[in-house]
Every structure is written in structure tokens, then in C-alpha cells.
C-alpha positions as CSV (number, residue, x, y, z in Angstrom):
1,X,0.0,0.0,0.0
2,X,1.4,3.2,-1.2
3,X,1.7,6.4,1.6
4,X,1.4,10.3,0.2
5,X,4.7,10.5,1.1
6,X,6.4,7.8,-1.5
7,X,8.0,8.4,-4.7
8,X,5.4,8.2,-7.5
9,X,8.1,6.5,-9.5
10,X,8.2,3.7,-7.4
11,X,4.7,3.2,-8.1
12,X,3.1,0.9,-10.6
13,X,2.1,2.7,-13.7
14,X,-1.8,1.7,-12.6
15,X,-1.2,3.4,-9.3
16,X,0.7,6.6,-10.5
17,X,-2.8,6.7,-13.4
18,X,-5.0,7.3,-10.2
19,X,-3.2,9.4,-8.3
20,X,-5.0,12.5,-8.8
21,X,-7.6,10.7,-6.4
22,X,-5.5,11.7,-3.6
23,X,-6.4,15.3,-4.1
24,X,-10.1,16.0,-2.5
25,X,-11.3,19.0,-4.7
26,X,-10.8,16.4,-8.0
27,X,-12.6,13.6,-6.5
28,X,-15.4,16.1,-5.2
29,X,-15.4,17.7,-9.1
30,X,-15.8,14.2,-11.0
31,X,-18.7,13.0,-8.7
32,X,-20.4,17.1,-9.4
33,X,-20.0,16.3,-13.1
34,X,-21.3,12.6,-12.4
35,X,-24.3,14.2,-11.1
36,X,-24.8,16.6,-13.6
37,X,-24.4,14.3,-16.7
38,X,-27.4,12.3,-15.2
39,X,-29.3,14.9,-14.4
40,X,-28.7,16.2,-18.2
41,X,-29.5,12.6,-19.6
42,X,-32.9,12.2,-17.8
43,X,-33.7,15.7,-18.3
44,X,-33.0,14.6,-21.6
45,X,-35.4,11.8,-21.4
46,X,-38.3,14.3,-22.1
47,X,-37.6,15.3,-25.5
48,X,-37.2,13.0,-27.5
49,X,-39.4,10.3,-29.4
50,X,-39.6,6.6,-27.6
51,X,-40.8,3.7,-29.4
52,X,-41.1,1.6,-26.4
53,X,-42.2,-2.4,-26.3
54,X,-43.8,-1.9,-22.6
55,X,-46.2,1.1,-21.8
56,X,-44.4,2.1,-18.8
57,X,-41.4,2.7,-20.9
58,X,-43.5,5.5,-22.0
59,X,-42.8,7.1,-18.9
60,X,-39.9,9.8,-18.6
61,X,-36.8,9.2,-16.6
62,X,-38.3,5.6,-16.0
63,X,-35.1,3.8,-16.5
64,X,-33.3,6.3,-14.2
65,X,-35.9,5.5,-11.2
66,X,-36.0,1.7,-11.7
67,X,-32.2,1.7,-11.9
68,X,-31.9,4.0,-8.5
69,X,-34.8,1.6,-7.0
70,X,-33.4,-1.5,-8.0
71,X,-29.8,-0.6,-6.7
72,X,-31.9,0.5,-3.3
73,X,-33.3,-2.7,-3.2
74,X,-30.2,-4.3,-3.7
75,X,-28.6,-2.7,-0.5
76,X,-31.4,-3.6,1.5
77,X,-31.3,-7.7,0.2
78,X,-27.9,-7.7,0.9
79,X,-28.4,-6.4,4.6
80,X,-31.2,-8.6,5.2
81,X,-29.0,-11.7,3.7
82,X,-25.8,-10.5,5.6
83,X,-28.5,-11.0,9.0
84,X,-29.1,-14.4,8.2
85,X,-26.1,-15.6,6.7
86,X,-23.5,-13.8,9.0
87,X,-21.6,-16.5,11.1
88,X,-19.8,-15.1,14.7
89,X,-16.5,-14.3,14.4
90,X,-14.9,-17.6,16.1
91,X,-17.6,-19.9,13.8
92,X,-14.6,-21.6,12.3
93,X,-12.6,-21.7,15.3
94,X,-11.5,-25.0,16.8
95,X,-10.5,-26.1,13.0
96,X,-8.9,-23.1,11.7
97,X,-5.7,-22.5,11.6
98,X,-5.8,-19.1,13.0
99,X,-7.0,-20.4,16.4
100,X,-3.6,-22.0,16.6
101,X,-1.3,-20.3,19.5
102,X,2.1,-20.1,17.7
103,X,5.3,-20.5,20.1
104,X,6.8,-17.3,20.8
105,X,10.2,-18.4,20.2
106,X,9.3,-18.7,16.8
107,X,7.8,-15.4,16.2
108,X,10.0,-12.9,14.4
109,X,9.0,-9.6,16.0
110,X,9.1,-6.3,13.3
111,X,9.0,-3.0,14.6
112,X,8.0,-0.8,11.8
113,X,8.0,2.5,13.0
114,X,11.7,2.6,11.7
């Protein structure tokens, strides 16, 4: 993981593409203009001719609510699955080999704060 203090050059090329994300007034512009472009596209939805297969196609801005709806829904399913699908934290416990106690003498201890 890369700190704001590394060289850029010893960055993947990836990495040094997306570093203008570390700058809060870009990120904050790019979601504005996010906004804006769909507000202009289902503005846009008003004024122009639809040959729809469905009647409530007909509707205006119809895929923009049942998109945000859908995606609502989605949050919600997944927080009513993660409720009844969540296992407590020590669930795999007495087989996993994370519940193991490792002998201290063969722990290498790192201090990074170097």
C-alpha cells in the first residue's frame, strides 16, 4: 500500500494513473460532473421520441428511477442476507488454523516505525 509520502516512480504505472484521487477537490469535481451528466440525460429523457415495447417505458426518466430503486433494493437484500447468513466471528474456530497459539520463540518480531 502506497503512503502520500512515496515516490510516484516507485509506483506501478496503474497506481501513478489514479493518483490525482488523492487530491479531494478532484474527486469532489468528478462526482459534481457525475451528477450533472445524469441529471442532463434524464432531463434529456423528455424530449425526444420513444418507441417503447412496454407502456411504462413510455414514462420519462423511467429507467433512471428503476435503476436508483433496484440498486436500493439491492442494499437492502444484501443487509437482510448478511442477517441471516453472518456467522460469529470464532464460527470456524476449533479447526482453523488461526485459532492455533504459535510459540513465541518462533515469532520474528518487526517493529516498523523505523
Amino acid at each position: 500500500m502506497a503512503h502520500h509520502n512515496d515516490d510516484p516512480s516507485k509506483l506501478s504505472p496503474l497506481a501513478r494513473a489514479f493518483l490525482w484521487t488523492d487530491d479531494p477537490k478532484k474527486v469532489k469535481r468528478l462526482v459534481n460532473t457525475i451528477y450533472v451528466l445524469c441529471a442532463v440525460l434524464f432531463f434529456a429523457d423528455f424530449f425526444y421520441a420513444k418507441h417503447p415495447y412496454f407502456a411504462m417505458e413510455r414514462v420519462p426518466g423511467f429507467y433512471a428511477l428503476y435503476g436508483f430503486i433496484m440498486c436500493a433494493a439491492l442494499v437492502v437484500c444484501a443487509k437482510v442476507m448478511r442477517l441471516i447468513l453472518m456467522r460469529p466471528e470464532n464460527y470456524y474456530a476449533p479447526h482453523d488454523v488461526e485459532s492455533e497459539d504459535y510459540p513465541e520463540d518462533q515469532l520474528e518480531r518487526i517493529n516498523h516505525d523505523d
